[in-house]
ROPADO-197328 format. One line per 5 residues: number of its first residue (from 1); their letters; for each residue x, y, z of N, C-alpha, C. Coordinates in pm, whole numbers, m for minus. Atoms other than C-alpha are relative to their C-alpha. Layout:
! ROPADO-197328
NUM) a) X,Y,Z,X,Y,Z,X,Y,Z  ...
***
This chain:
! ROPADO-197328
1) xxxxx) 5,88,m118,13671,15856,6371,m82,m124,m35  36,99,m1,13564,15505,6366,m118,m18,94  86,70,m58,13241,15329,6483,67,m82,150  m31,55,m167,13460,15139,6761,92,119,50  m31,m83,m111,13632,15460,6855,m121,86,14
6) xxxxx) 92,m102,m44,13324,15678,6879,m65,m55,107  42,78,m125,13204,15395,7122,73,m46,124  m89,m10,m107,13481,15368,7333,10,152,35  7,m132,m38,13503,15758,7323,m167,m39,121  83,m23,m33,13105,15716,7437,m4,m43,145
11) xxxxx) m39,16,m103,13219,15489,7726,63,80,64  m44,m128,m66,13471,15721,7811,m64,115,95  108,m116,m28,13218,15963,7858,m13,m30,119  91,2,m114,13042,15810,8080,108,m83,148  m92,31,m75,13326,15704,8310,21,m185,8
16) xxxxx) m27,119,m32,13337,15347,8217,52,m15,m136  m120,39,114,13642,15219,8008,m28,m94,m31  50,107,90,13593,14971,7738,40,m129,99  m57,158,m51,13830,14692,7940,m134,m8,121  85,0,m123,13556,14777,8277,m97,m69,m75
21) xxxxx) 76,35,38,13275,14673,8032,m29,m124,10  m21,155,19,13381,14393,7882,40,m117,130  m41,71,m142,13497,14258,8270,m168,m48,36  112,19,m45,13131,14316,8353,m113,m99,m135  84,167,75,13002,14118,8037,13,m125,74
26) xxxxx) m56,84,m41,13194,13853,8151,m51,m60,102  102,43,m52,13014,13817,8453,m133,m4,5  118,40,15,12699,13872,8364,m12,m156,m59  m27,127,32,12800,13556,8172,m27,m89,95  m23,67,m106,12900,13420,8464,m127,m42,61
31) xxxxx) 147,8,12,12576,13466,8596,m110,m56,m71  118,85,85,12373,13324,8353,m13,m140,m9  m42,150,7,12548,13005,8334,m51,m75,168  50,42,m113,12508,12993,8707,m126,m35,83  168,m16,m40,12120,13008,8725,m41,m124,m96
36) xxxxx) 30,125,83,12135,12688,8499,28,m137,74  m82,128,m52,12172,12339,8560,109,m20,81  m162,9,28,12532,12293,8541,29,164,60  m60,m64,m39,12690,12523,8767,208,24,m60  m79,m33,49,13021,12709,8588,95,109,9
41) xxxxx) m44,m110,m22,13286,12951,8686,17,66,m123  m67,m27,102,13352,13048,8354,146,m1,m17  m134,62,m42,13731,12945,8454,33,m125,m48  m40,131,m50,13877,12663,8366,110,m16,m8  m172,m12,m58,14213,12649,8591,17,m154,m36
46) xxxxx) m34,175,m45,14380,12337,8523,106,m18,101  m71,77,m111,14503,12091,8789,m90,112,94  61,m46,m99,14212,12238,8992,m122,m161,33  95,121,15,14002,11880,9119,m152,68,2  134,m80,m41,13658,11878,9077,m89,m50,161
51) xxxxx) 86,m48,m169,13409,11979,9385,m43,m151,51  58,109,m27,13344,11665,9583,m137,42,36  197,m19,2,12940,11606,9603,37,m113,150  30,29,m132,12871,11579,9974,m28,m127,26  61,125,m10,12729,11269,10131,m168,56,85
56) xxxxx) 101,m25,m25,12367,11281,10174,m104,m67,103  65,92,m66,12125,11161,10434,m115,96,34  146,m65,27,11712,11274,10402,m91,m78,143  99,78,m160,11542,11223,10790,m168,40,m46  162,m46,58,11158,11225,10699,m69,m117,168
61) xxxxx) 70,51,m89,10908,11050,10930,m127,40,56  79,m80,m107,10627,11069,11180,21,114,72  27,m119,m151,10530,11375,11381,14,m123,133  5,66,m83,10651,11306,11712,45,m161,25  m52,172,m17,10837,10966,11617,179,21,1
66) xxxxx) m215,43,m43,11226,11110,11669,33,98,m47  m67,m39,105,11294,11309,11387,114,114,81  m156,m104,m72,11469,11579,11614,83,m62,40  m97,53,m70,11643,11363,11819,151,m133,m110  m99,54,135,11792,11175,11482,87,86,m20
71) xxxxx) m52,m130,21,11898,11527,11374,79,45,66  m10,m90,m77,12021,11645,11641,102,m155,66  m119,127,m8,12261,11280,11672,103,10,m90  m83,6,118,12349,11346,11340,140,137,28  m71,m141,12,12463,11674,11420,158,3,94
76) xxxxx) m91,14,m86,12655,11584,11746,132,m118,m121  m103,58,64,12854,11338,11500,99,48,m120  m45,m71,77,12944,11614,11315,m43,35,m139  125,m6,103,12696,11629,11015,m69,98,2  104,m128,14,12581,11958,10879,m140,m5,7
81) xxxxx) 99,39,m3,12236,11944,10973,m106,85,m75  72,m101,13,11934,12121,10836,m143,m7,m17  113,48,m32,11589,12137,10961,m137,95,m74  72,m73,104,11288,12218,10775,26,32,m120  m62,m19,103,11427,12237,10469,m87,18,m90
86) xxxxx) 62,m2,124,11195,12308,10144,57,m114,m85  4,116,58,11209,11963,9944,108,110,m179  m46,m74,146,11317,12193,9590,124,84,69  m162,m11,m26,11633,12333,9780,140,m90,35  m130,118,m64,11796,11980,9880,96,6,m120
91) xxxxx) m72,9,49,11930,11991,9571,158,143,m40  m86,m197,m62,12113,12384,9614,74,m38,92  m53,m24,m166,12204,12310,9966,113,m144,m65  m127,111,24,12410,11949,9793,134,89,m63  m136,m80,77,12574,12217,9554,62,76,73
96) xxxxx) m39,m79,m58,12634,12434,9771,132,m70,113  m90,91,m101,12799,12169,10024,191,m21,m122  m139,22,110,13040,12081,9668,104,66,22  m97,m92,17,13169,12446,9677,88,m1,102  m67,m75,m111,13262,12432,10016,185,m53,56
101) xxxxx) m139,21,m30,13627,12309,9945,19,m180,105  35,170,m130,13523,11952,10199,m12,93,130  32,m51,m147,13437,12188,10476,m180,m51,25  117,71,m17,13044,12014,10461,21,m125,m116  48,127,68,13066,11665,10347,m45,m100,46
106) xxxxx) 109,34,m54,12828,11581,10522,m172,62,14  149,m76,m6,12467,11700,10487,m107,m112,51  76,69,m84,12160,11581,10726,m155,85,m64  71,m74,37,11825,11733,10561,m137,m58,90  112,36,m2,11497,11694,10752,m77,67,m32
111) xxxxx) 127,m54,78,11199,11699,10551,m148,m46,79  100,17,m34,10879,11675,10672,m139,71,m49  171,m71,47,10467,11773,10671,m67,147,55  13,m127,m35,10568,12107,10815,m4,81,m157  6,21,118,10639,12166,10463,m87,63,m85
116) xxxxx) 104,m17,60,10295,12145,10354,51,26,m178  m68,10,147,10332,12239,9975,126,m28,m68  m124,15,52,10663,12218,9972,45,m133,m54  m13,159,9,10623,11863,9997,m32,m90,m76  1,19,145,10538,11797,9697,78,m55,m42
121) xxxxx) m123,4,92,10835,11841,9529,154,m79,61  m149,109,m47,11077,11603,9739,m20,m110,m130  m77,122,139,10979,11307,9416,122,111,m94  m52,m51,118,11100,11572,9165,142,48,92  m145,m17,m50,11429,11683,9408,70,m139,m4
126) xxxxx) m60,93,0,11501,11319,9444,69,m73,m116  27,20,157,11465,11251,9092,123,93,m35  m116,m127,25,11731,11568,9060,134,m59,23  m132,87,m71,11983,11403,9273,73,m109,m55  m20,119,64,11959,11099,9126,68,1,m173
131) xxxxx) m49,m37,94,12025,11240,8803,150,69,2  m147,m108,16,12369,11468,8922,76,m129,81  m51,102,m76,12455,11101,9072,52,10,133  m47,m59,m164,12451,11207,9426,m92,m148,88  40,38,m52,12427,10986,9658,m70,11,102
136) xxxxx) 65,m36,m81,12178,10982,9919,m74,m87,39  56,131,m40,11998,10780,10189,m152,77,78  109,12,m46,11672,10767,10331,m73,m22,110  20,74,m158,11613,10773,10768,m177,11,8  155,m51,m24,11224,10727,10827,0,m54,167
141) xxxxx) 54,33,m136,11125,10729,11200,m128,m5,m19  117,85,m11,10843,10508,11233,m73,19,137  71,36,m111,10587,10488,11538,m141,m26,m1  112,75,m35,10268,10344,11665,m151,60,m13  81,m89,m41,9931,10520,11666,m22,65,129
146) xxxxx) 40,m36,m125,9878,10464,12042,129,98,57  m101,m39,2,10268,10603,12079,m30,104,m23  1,m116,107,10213,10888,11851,m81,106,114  163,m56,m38,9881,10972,12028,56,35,197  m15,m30,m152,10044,10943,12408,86,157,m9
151) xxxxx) m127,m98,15,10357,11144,12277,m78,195,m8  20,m121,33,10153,11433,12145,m131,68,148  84,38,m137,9910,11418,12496,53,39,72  m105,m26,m184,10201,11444,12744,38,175,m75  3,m142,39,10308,11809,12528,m94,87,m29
156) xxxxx) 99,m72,43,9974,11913,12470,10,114,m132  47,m127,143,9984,12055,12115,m34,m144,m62  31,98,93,9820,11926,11778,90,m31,m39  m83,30,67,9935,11744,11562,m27,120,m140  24,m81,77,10020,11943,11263,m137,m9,m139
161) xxxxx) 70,2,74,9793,11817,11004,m176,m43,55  134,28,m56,9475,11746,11227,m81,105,m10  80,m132,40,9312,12063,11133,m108,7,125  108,m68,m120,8997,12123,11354,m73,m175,46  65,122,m29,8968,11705,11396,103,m53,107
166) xxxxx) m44,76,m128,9141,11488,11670,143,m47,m62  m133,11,m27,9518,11385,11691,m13,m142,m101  35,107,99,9405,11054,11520,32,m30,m145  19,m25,178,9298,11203,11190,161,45,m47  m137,m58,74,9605,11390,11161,168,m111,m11
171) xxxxx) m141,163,52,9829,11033,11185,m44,m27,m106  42,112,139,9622,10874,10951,5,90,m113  m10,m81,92,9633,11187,10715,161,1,m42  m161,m20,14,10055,11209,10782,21,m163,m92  m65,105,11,10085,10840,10719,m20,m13,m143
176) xxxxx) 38,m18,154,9897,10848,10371,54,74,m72  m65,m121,19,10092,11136,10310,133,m54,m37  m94,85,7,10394,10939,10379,68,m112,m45  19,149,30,10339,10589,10229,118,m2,m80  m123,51,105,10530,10594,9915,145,25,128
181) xxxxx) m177,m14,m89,10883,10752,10110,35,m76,94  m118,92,m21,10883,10507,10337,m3,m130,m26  m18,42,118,10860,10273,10052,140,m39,m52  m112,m14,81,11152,10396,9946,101,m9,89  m127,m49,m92,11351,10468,10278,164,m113,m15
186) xxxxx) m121,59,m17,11697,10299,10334,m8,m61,122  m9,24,m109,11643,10274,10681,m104,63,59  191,m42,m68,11303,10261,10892,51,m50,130  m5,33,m120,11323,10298,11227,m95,m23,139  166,m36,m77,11015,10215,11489,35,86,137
191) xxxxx) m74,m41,m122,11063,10426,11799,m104,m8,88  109,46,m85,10741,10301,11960,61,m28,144  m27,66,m77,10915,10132,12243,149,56,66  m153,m75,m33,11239,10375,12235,m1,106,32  32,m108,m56,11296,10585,12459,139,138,m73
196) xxxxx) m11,m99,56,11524,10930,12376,170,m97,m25  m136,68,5,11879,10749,12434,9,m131,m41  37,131,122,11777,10394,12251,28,115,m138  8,m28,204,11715,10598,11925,165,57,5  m132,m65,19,12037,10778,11996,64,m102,m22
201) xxxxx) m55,101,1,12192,10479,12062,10,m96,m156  2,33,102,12072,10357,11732,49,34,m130  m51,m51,77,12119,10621,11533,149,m4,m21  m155,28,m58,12522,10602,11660,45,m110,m90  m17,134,76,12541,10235,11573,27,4,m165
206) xxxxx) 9,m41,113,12451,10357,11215,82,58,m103  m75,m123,94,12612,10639,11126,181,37,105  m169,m33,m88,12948,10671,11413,91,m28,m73  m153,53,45,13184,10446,11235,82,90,m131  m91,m92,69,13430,10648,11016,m48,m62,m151
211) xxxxx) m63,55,99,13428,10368,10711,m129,m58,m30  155,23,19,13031,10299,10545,27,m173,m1  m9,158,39,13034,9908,10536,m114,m24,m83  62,46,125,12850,9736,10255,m117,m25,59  124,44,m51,12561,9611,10454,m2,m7,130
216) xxxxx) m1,36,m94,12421,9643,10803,m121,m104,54  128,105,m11,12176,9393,10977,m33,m10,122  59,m4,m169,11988,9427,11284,m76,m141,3  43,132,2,11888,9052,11370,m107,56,119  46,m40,m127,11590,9104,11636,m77,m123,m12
221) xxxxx) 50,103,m28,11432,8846,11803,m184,37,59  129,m44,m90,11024,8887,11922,m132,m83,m19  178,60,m23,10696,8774,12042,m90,18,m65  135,m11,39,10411,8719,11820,m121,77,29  150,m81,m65,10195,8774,12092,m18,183,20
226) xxxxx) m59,m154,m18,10321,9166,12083,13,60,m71  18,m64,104,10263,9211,11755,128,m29,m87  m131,22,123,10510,9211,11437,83,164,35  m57,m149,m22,10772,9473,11458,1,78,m144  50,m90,96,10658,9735,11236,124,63,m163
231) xxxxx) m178,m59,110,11060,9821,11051,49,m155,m27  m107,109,54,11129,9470,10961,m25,m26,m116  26,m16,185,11201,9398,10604,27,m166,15  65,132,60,11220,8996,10668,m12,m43,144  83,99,m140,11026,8782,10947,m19,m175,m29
236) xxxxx) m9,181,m24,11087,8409,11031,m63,m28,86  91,44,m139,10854,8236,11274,26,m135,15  m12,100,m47,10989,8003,11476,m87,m106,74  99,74,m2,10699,7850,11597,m17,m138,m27  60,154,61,10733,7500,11422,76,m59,111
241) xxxxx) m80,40,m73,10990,7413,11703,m103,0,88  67,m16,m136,10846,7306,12044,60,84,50  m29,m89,m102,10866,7547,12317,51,m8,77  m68,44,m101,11099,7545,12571,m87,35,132  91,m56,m95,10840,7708,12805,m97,m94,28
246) xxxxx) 47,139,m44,10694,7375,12849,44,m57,65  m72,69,m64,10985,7237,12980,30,58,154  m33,m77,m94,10983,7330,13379,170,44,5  m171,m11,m40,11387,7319,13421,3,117,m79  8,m117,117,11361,7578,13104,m87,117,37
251) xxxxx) 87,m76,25,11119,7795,13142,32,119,86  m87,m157,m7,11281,8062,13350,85,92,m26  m130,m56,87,11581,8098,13130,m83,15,m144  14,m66,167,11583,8278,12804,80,m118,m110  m81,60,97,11771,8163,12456,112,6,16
256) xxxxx) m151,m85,m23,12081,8296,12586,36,m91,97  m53,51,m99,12107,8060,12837,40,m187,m115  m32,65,105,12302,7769,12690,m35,m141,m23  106,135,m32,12103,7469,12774,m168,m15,m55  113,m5,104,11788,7627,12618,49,40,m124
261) xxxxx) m31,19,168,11992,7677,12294,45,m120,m54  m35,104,116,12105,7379,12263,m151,m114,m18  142,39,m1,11709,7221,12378,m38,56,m173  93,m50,148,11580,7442,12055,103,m48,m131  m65,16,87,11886,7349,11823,6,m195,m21
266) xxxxx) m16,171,22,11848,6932,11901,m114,m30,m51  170,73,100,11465,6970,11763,43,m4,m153  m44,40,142,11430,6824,11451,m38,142,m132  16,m141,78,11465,7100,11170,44,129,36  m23,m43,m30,11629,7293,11343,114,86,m41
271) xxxxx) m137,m42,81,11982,7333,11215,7,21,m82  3,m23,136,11842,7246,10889,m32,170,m42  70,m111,35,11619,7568,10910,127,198,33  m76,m116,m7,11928,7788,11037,125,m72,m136  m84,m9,77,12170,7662,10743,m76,19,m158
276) xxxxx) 79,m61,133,11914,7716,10451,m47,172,18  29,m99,m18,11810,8046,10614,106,106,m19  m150,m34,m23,12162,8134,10650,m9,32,m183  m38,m17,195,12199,8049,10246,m100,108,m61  62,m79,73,11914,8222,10166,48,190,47
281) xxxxx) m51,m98,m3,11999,8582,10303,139,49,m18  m138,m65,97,12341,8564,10138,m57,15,m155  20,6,172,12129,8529,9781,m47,165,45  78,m154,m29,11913,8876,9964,108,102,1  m10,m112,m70,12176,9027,10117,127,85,m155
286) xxxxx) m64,m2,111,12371,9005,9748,m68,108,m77  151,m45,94,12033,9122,9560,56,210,87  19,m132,m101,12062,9442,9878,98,62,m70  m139,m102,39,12433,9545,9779,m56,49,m130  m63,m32,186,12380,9556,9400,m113,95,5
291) xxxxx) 131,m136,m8,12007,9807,9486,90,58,65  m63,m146,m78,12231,10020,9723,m79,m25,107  103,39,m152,12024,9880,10005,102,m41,96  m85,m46,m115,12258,9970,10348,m74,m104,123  46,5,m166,12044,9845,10595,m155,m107,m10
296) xxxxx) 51,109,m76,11838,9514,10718,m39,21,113  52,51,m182,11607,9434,10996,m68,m176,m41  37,126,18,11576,9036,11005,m79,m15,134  12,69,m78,11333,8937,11230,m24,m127,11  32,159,m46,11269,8602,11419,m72,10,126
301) xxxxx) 94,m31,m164,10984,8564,11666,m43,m159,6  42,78,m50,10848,8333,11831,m129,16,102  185,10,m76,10482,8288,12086,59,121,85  17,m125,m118,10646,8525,12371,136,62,m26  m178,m46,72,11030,8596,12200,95,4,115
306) xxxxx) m87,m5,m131,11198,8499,12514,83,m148,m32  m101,75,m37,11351,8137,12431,34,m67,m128  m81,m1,143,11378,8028,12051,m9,72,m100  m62,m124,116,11353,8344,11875,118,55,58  m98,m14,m29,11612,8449,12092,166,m96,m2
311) xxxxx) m126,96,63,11833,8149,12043,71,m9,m152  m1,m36,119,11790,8184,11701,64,99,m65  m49,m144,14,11877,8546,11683,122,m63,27  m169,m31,m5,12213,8499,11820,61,m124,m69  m70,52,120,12312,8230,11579,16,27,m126
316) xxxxx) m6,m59,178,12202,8391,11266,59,100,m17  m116,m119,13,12374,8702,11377,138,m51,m19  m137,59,20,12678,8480,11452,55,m41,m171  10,67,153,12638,8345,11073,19,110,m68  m28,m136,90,12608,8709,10924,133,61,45
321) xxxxx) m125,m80,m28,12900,8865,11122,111,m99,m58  m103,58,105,13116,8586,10985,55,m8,m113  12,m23,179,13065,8688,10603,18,93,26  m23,m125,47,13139,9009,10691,m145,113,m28  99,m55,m14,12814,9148,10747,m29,101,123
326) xxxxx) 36,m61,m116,12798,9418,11061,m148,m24,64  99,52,m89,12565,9285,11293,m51,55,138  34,m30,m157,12354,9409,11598,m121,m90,4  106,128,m69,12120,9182,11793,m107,54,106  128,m68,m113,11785,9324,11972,m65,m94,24
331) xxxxx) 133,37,m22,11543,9160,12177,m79,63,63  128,m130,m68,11271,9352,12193,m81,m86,149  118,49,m109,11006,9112,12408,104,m69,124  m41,107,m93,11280,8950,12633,21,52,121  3,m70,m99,11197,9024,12983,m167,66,25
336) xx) 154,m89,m29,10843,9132,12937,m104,m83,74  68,76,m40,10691,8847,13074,9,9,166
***
């Protein structure tokens, strides 16, 4: 008897036939390959396509500045959502989305400082992603201290990272915590001033349309005196223009009214400053596409943002939606007076 029949006899024995063996090598194989990198059926069917890689979108933010109510927009729009997530599984939960035939191609991950250690490891997951060329975007909900501080007041709990100190510490601990990511975000959103159906409303705007467009641009118009808005990535101050709020006949109408746009558009520098401004955020919004940068907040303020930051606003939006730029138009301060 032979060395390979005395070992197939030995299988025998034991009620497992040589072909059963070798089946179960096979997957242990299988297995091994699968706990690697590079996920592998050990198969390869041809004319089988390969797994589409989901579309990705990472909600991070303040305690108490949205993040559910983002989530929970995303979700209603049909976007696998998933909350709490461990930072070192985003990249599992993308593969996992691959296998699923296009039944999730969509994934919504919020990460946050519930986390705690976990949180760490969102550079090195991102870093992962970025490497299996997955795309993925970046929502940060932004808010205020005094905001933060009412929000967590009216529910009476801590905040999570305030340990045995005041609601305070534990912003200023989250935010330091936070700095670089939203750094990095795609899209920063302030929700200081927004109430539950604004952010919805926003979020919508964003993410509803079926077909991603190359660039979006929120033009907002606002008052100095009210502070800078905290999510804008460029600020113009109209200011060098006289005020229409000098002029009695003016001064109860806004920019919108069309007698104080054309008052702020006959001062001198005026036109000039909207057709160079104009040129210049086609060199930005060029620079934006070729980073993968989705998403703009231009502001334009002015002393109380009621009559030529608002005039302003709706021409420069008019100027971007013409190039093909998707455009929305906020004025935050108009009406507050």
């Amino acid at each position: 008897m032979t060395e390979h029949d005395r070992s197939a006899e030995e299988r025998s024995a034991q009620g497992r036939p040589a072909h059963q063996e070798a089946g179960e090598d096979r997957t242990r194989q299988q297995a091994v390959q699968e706990n690697g990198a590079q996920v592998s059926t050990g198969i390869e069917a041809p004319g089988v396509p390969e797994a589409a890689i989901p579309e990705l979108v990472i909600i991070s933010g303040m305690s108490g500045a949205g993040r559910s109510t983002a989530a929970k927009c995303l979700e209603d729009l049909g976007w696998f959502v998933v909350d709490n997530l461990p930072p070192a599984l985003i990249p599992t939960m993308v593969e996992l989305g691959a296998r699923s035939q296009g039944n999730v191609a969509r994934i919504a991950v919020v990460v946050d400082v519930r986390g705690r250690r976990f949180f760490d490891n969102l550079r090195e997951s991102l870093a992962d992603l970025e490497a299996k060329n997955v795309t993925r975007r970046i929502v940060f909900l932004e808010s205020s201290d005094e905001a933060l501080v009412r929000r967590f007041e009216s529910v009476r709990r801590p905040h999570p990272l305030q340990g045995d100190g005041r609601i305070v510490d534990g912003i200023a601990a989250e935010r330091e915590l936070l700095r670089e990511l939203r750094g990095d975000a795609d899209l920063v959103i302030d929700t200081s001033s927004l109430n539950v159906h604004e952010l919805r409303a926003k979020m919508d705007a964003q993410f509803a349309g079926e077909e991603e467009p190359e660039l979006r641009a929120t033009v907002m118009s606002f008052g100095f005196k009210y502070g800078l808005p905290v999510d804008a990535d460029l600020v113009a101050d109209m200011r060098f223009l006289p005020n229409p709020h000098w002029v009695p006949e003016l001064r109860p109408y806004t920019g919108l009214n069309e007698e104080v746009a054309a008052y702020v558009f006959n001062q001198p520098g005026a036109k000039e400053f909207l057709d160079r401004y104009a040129e210049l955020l086609r060199l930005i919004a060029a620079g934006y596409r070729r980073e993968g940068k989705r998403y703009v907040t231009i502001a334009i303020g002015c002393t109380g943002g009621k009559h030529r930051s608002v005039a302003t606003s709706e021409k420069l939006a008019a100027r971007l939606a013409a190039e093909g730029v998707e455009t929305v138009v906020v004025h935050r301060d108009m009406g507050r007076e």
